[in-house]
Backbone bond lengths (Angstrom), bond angles and torsions (degrees), N, CA, C in turn:
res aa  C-N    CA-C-N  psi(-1)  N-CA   C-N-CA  omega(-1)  CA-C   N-CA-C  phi
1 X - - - 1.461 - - 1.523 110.20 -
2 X 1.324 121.46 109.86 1.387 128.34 149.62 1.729 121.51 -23.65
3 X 1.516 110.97 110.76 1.358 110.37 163.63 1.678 129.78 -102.56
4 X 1.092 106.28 157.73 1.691 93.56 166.07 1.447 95.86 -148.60
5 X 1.351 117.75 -179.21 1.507 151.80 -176.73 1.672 114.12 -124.00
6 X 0.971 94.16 136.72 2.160 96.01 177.25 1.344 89.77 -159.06
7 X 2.033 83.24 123.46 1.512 77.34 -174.53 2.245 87.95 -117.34
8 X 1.009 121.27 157.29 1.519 155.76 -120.31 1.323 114.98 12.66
9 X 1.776 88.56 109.91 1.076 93.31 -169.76 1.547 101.43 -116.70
10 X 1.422 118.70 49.20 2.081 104.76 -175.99 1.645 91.70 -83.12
11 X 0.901 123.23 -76.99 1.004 142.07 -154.59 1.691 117.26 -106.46
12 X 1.580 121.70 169.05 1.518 121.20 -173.16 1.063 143.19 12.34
13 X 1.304 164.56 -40.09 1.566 161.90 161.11 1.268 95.13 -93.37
14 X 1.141 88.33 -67.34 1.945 80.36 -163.57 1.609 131.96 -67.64
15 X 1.377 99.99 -19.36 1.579 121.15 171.30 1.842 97.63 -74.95
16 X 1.021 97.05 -71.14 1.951 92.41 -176.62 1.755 115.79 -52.36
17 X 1.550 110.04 -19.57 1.625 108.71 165.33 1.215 112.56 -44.28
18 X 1.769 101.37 -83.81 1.331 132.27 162.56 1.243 104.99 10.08
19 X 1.490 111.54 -84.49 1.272 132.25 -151.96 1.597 112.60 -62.56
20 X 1.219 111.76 -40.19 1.409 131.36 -114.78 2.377 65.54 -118.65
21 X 1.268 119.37 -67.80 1.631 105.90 163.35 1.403 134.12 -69.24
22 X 1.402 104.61 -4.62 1.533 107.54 160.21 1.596 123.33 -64.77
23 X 1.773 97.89 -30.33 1.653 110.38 -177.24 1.132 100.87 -105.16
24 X 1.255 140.45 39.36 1.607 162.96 155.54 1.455 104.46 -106.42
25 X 1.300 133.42 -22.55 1.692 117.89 -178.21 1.470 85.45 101.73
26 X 1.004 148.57 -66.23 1.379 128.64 168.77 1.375 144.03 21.92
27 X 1.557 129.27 109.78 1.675 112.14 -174.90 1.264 107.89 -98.04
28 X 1.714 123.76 76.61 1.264 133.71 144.13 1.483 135.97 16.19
29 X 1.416 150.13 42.83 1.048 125.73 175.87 1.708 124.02 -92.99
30 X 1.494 104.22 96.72 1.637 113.96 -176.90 1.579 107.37 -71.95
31 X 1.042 121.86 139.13 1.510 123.66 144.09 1.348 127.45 -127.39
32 X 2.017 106.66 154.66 1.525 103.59 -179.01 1.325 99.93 -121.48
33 X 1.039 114.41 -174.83 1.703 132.52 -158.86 1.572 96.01 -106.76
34 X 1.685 122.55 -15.08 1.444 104.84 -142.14 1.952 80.00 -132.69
35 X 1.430 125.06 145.22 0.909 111.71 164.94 1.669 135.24 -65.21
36 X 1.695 103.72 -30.81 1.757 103.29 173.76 1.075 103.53 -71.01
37 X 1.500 146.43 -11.96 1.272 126.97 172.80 1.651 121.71 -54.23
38 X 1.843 103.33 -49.17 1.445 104.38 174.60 1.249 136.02 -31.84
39 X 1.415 107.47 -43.99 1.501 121.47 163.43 0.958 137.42 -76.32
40 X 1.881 121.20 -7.36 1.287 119.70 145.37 1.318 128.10 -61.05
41 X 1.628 95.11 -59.62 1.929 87.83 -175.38 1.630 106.90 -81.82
42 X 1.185 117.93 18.17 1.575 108.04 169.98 1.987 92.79 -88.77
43 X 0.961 105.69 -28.58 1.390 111.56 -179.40 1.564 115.63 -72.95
44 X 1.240 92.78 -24.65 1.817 84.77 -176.41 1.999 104.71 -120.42
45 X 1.508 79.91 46.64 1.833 95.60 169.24 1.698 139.40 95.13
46 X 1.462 92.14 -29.10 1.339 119.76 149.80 1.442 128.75 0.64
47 X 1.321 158.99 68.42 1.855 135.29 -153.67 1.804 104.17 -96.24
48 X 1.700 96.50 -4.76 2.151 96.70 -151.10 1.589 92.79 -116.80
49 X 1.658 134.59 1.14 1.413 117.12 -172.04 1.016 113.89 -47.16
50 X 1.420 110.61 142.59 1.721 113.36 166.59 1.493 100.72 -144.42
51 X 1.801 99.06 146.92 1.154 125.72 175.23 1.613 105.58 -65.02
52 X 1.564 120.87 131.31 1.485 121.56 -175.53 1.449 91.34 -169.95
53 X 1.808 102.74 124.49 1.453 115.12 169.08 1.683 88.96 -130.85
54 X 1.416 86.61 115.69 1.999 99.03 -177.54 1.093 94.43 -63.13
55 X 1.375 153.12 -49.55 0.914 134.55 172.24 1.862 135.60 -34.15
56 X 1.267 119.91 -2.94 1.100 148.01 -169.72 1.371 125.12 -143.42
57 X 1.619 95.96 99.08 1.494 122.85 -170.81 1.622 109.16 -36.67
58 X 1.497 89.70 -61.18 1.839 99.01 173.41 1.247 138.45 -36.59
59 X 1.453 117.62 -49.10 1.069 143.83 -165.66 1.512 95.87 -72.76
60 X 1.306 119.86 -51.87 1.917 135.04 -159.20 1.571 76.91 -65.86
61 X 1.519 115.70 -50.82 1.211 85.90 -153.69 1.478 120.05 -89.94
62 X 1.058 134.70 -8.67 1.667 158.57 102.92 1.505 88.93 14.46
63 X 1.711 119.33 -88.88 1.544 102.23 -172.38 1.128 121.60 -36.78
64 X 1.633 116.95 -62.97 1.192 126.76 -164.48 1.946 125.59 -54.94
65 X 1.349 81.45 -14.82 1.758 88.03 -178.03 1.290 93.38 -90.64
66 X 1.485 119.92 -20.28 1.686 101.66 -161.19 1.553 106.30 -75.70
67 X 1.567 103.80 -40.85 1.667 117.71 -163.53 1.512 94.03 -69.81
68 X 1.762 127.59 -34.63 1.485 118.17 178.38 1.285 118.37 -68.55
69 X 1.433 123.46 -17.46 1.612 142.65 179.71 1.551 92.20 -71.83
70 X 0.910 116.50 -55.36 1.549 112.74 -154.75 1.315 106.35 -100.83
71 X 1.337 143.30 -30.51 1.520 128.99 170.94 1.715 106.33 -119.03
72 X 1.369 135.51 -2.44 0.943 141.34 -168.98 1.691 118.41 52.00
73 X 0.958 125.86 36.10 1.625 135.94 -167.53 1.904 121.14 -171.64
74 X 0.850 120.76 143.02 1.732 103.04 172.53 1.696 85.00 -155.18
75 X 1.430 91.44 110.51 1.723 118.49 -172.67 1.624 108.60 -67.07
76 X 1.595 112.17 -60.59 1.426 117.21 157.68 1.441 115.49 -125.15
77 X 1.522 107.55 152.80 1.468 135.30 147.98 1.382 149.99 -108.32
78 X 1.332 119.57 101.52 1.224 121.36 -152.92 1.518 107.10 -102.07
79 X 1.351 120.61 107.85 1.106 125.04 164.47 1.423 140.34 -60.73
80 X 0.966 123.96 31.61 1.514 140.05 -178.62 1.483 134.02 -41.76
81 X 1.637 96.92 -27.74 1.878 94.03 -163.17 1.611 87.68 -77.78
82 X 1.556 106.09 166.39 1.421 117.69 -166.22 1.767 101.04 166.83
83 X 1.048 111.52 154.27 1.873 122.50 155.88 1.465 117.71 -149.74
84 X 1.130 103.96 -171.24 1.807 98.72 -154.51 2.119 85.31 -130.32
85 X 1.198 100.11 142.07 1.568 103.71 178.14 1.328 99.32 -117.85
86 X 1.399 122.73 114.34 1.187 103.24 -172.65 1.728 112.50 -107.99
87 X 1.492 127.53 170.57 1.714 132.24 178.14 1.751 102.97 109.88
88 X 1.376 95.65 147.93 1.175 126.00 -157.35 1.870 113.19 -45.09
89 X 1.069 132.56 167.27 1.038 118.32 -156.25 1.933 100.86 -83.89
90 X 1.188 93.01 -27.31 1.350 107.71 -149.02 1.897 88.93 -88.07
91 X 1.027 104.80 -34.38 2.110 109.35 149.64 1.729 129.38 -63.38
92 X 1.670 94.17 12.49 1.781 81.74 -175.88 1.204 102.10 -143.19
93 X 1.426 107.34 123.76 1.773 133.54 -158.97 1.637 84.48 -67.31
94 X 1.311 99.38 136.98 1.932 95.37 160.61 1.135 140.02 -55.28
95 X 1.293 121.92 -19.70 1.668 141.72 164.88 1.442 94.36 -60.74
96 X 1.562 126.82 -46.91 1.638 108.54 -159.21 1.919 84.30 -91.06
97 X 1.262 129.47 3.58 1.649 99.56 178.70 1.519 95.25 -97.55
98 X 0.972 115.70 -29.97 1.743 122.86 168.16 1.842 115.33 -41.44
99 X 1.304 101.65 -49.40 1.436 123.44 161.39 1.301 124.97 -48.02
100 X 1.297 112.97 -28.07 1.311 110.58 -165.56 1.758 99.81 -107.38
101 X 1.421 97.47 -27.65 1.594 101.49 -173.93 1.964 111.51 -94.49
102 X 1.560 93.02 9.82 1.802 113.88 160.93 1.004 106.23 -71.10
103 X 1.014 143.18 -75.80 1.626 153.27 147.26 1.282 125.92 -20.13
104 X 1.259 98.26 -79.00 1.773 100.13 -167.20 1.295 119.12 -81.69
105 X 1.214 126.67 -13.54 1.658 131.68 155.88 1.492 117.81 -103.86
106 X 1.229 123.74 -64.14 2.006 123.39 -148.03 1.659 87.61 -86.16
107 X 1.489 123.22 -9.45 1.462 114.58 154.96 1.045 139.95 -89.74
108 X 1.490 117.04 -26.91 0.964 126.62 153.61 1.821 119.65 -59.79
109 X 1.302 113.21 -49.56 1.563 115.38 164.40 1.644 118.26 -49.63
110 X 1.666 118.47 -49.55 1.202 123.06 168.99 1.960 107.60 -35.38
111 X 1.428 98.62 -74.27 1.218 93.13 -164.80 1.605 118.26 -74.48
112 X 1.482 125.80 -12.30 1.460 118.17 160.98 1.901 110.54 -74.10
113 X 1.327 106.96 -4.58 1.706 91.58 -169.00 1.734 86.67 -89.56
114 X 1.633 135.87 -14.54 1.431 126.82 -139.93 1.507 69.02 -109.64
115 X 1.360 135.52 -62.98 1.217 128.22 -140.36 1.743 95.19 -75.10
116 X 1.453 134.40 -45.74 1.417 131.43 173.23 1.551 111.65 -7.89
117 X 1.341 96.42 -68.54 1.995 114.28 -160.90 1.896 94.83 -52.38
118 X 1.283 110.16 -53.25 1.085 117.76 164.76 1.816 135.63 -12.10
119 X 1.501 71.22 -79.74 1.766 83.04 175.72 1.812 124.99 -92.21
120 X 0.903 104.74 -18.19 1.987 129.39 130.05 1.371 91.91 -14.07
121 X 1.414 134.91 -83.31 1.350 142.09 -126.22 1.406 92.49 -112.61
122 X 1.243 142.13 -29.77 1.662 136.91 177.05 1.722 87.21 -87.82
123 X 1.299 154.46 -16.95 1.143 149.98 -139.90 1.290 131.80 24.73
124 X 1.416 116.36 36.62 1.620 106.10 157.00 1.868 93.72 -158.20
125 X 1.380 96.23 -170.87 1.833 96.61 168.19 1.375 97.45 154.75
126 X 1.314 120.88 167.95 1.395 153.31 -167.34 1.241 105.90 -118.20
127 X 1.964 135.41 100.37 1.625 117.33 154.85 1.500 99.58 -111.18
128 X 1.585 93.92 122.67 1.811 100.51 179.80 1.213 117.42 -80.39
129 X 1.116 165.34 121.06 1.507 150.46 173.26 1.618 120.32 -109.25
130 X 1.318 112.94 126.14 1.271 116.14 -144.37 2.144 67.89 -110.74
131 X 1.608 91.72 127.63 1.770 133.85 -177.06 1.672 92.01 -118.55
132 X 1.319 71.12 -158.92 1.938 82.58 176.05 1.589 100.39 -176.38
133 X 1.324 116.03 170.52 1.169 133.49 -156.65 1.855 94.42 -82.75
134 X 1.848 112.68 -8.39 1.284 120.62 166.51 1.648 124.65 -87.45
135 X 1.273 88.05 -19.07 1.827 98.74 152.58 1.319 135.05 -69.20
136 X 1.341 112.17 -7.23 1.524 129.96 -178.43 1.958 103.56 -117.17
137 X 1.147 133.22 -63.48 1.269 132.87 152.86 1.393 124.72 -96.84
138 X 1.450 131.24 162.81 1.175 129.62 168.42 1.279 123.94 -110.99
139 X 1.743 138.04 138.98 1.221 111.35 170.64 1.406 101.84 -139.51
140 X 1.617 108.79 167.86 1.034 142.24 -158.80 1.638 109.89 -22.71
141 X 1.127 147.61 158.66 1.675 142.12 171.45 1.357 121.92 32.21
142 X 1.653 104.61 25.34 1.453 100.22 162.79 1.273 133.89 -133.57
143 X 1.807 103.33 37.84 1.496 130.21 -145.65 1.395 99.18 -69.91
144 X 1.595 134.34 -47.43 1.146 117.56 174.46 1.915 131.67 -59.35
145 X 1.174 110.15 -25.05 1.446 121.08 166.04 0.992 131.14 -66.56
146 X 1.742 96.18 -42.81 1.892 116.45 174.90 1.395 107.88 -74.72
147 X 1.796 111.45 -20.45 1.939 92.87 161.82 1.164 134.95 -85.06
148 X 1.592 86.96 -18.16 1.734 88.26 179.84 1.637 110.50 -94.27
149 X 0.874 129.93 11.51 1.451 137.69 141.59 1.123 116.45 -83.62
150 X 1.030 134.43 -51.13 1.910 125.64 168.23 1.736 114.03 -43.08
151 X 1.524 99.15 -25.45 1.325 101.71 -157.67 1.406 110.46 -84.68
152 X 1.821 102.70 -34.26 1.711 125.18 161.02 1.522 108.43 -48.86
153 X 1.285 132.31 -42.68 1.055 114.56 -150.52 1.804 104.74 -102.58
154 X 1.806 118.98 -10.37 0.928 112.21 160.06 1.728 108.87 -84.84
155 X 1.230 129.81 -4.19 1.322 115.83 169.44 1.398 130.78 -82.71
156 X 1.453 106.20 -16.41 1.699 111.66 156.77 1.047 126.09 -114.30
157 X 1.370 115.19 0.31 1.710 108.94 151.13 1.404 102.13 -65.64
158 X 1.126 144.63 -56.42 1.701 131.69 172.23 1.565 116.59 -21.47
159 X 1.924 92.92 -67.90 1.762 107.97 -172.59 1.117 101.02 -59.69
160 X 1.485 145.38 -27.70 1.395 138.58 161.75 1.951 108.43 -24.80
161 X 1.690 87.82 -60.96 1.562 99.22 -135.84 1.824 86.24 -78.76
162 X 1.513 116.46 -23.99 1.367 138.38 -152.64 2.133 100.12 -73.95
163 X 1.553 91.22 -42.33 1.537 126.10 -159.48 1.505 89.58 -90.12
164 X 1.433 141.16 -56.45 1.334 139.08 -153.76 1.901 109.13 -35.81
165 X 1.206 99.32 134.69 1.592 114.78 -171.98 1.790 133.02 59.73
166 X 1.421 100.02 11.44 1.715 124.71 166.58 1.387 103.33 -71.41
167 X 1.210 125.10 -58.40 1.862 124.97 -176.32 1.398 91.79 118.50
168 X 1.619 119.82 -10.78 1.641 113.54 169.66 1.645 108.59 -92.73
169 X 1.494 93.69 129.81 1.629 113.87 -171.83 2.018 102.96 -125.09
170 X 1.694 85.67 94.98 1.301 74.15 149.08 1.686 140.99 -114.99
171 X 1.074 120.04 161.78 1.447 132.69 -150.07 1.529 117.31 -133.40
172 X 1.942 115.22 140.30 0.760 132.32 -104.05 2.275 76.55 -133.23
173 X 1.307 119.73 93.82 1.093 87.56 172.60 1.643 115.75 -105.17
174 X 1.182 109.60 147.47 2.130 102.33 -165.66 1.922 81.99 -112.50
175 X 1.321 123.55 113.88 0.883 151.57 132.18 1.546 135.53 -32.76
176 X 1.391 140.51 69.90 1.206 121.51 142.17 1.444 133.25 -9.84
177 X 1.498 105.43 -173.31 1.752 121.38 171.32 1.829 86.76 -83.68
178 X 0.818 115.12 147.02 1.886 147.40 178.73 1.611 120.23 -122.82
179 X 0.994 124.41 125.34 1.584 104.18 156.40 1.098 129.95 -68.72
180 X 1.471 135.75 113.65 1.338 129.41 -160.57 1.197 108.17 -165.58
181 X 1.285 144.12 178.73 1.598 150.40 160.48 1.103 93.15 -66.33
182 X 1.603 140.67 -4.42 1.586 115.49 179.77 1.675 128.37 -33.83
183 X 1.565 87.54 -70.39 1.341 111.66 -160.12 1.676 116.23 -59.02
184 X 1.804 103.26 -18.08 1.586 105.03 -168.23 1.392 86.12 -111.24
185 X 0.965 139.82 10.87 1.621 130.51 177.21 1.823 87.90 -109.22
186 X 1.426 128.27 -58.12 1.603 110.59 156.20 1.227 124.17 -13.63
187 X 1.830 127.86 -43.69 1.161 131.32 -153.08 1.383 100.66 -84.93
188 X 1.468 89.31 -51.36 1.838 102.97 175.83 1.436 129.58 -45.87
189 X 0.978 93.14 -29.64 1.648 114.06 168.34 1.479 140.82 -88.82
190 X 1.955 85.33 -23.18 2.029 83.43 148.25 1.158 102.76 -73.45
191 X 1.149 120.44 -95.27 1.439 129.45 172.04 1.309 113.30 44.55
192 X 1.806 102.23 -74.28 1.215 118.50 -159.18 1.874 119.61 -86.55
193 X 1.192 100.66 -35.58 1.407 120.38 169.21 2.057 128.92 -95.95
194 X 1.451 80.30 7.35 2.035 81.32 175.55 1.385 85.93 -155.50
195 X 1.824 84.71 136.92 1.437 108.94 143.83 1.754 126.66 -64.91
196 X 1.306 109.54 83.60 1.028 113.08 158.84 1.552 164.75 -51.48
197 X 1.324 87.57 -22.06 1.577 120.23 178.01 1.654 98.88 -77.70
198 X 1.511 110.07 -70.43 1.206 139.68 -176.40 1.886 130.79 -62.97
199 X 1.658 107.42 18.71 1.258 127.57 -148.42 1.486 94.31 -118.39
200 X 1.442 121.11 152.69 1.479 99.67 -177.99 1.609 86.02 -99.78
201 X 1.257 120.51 44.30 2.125 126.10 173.11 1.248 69.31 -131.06
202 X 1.295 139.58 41.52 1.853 104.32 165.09 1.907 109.91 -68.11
203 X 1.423 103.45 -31.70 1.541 107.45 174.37 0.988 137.43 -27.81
204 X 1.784 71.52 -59.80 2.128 92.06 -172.10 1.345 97.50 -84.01
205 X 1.097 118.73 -36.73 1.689 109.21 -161.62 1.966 99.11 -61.91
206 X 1.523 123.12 -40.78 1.214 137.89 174.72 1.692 106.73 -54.33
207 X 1.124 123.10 -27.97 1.600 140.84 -166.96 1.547 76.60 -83.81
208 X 1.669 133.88 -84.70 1.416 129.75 -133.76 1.452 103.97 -77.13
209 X 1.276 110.78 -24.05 1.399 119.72 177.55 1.519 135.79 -38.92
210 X 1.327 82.15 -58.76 1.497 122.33 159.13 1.427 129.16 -93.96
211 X 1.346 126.20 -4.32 1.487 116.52 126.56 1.296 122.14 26.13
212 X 1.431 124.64 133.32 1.526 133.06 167.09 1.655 88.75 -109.78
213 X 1.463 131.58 101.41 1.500 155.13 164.28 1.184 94.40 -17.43
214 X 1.662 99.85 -78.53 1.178 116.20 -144.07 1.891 109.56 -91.21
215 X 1.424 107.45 39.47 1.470 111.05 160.93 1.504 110.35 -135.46
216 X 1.787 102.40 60.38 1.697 94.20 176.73 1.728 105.20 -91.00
217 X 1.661 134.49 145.67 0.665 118.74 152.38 1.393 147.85 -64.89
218 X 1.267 128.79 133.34 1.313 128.18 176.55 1.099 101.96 73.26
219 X 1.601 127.25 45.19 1.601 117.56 144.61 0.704 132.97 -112.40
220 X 1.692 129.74 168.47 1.403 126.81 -152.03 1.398 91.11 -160.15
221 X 1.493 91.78 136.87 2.259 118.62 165.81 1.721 95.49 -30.70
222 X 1.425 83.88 142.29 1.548 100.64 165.32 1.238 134.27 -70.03
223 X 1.566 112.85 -4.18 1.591 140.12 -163.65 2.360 81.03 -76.07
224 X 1.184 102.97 -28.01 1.521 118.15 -152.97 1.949 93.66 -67.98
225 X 0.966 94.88 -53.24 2.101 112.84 165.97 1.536 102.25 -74.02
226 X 0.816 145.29 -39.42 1.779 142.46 159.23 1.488 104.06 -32.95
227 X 1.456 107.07 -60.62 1.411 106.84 -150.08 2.188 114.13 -81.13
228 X 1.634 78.14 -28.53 1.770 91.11 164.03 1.671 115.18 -53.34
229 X 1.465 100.47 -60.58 1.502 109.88 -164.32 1.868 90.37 -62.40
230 X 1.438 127.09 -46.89 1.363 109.72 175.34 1.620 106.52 -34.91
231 X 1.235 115.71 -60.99 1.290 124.87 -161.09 1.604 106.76 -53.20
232 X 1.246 124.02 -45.11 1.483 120.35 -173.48 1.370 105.95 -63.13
233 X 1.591 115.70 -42.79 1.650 114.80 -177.80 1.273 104.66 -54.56
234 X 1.513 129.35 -32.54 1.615 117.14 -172.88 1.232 98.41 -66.90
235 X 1.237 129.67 -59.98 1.106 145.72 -149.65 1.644 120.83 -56.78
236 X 1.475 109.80 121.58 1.208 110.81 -161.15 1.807 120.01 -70.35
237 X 1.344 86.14 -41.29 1.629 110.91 170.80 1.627 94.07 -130.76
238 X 1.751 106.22 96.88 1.729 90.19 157.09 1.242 130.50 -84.81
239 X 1.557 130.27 176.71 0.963 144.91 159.68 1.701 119.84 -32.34
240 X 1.713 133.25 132.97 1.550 114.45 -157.36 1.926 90.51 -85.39
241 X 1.554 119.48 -19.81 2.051 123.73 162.98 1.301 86.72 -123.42
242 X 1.668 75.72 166.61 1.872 106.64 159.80 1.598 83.22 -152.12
243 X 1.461 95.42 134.76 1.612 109.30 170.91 1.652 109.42 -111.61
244 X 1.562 102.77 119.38 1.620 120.42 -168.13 1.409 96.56 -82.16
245 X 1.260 140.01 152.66 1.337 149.43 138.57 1.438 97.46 91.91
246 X 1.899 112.66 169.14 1.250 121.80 -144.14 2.147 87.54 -95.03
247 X 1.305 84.64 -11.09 1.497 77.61 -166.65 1.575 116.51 -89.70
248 X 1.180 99.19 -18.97 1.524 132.31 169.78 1.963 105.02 -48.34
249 X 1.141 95.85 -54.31 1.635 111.21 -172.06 1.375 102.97 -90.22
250 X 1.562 134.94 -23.85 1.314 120.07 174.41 1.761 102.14 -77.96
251 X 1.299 121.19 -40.61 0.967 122.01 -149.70 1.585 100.30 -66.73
252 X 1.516 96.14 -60.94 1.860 117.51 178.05 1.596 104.28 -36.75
253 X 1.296 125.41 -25.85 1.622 124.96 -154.48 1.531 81.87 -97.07
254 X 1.589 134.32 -80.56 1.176 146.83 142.31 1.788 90.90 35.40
255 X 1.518 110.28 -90.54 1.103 102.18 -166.28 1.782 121.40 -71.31
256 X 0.948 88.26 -34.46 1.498 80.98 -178.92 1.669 112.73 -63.15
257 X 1.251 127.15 -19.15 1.944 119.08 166.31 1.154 108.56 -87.31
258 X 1.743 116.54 -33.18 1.338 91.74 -145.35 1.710 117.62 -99.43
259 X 1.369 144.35 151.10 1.609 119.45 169.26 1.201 118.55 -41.15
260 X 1.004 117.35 -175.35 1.527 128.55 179.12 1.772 116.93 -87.25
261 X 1.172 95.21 -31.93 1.665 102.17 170.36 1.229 110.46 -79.99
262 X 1.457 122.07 -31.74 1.819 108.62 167.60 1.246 114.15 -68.04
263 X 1.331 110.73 -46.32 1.599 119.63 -178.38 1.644 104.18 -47.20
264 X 1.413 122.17 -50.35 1.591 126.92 174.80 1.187 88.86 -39.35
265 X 1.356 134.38 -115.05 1.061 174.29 -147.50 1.858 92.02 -21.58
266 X 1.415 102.60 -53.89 1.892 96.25 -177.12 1.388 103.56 -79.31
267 X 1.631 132.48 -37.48 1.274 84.01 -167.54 1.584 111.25 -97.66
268 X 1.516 123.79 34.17 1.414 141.09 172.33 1.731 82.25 -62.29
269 X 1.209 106.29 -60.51 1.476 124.77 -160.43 1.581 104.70 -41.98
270 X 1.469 96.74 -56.37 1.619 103.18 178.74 1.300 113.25 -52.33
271 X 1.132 96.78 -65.25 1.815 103.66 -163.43 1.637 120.77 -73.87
């Protein structure tokens, strides 16, 4: 039986993975960052939760001994946990872009540099890396997210070139809008880290704030990233991306025709 690892897994992508390859025959190992989480998804069927704050060398490596203790192999790893900080660049103290690149990069690197040696020694494996469709363009007030996705996607274009002819493939996922706690945990996080009032974006930031959620274009259930990552596990040799959602593929196309001053100009439009 094929295993994998996903690590944040409370809520949206990584919770609907979980789920969604658990009812595939799948040997499931979810983890959350937070201890009451454990007891949710141990509650909603769960047998493999594990405590994992990527941010913590120990812990990654804590998983990794546990899943080698118990099946001796971990086929794929999907790096998933991540959040988005959102407000203008010139609104975000360096401690909170440091913050954001705790998480969504030097943890994500932590746990692809521990799990490598790993699958080195079984000779093959799956590291998924969950990008976003902001790793390919950037837009307006979401400069700390949009770096640390730029930053994902030059770190496995390397392991591509680093990895070539091992049987370890890692992979590139470009992300759309999702339904998820993303976007209101984004909010939470201006909020908390910018003066908003006091910003010369007080506008826009007052515009996203207040937001109608639930009219993003071109998004789609997270079951939609479930069914990809199924797809890579089949997959003998996958694909080095797969771009999820409609916006994913306008955007990705976007850059590749257009200059850079048109490209400004549309996704001003977007964002």
């Amino acid at each position: 039986m094929q295993n994998i690892v996903i690590t944040g897994c409370s809520t949206g992508i990584g919770l609907a993975t979980a789920q969604y390859l658990k009812e595939q025959g799948y040997k499931v190992y979810p983890t959350v960052k937070n201890e009451k989480d454990l007891a949710l998804l141990h509650a909603m069927g769960f047998e493999n939760v594990m405590k994992l704050d990527v941010r913590e060398s120990n812990e990654i490596s804590e998983v990794i001994n546990a899943v080698i203790n118990e099946d001796g192999k971990i086929d794929t790893w999907f790096n998933n946990a991540g959040f988005g900080q959102a407000g203008a660049l010139e609104d975000i103290e360096t401690n909170i872009l440091r913050e954001q690149f705790e998480t969504n990069v030097f943890g994500l690197h932590e746990c692809t540099k521990q799990i490598i040696p790993v699958m080195r020694k079984q000779g093959y494996g799956k590291i998924i890396q969950h990008s976003s469709v902001l790793g390919l363009a950037s837009l307006l007030g979401r400069g700390s997210y949009n770096a640390s996705k730029y930053a994902i996607e030059g770190l496995t274009d390397t392991l591509r070139l680093e990895l070539d002819g091992t049987n370890i493939y890692p992979i590139l996922l470009n992300t759309g809008p999702i339904t998820s706690s993303f976007r209101k945990n984004a909010m939470k996080k201006l909020e908390e880290n910018v003066d908003t009032k006091n910003s010369v974006f007080s506008d826009y930031y007052e515009k996203a704030l207040n937001a109608d959620k639930s009219k993003v274009p071109f998004n789609e259930e997270a079951i939609s990233v479930a069914k990809y990552v199924h797809k890579i596990i089949l997959s003998k040799k996958p694909k080095p991306r797969y771009y999820i959602t409609k916006a994913t593929y306008l955007l990705g196309y976007a850059k590749r025709i257009l200059s850079t001053s048109l490209l400004d100009k549309l996704l001003k439009k977007i964002g």
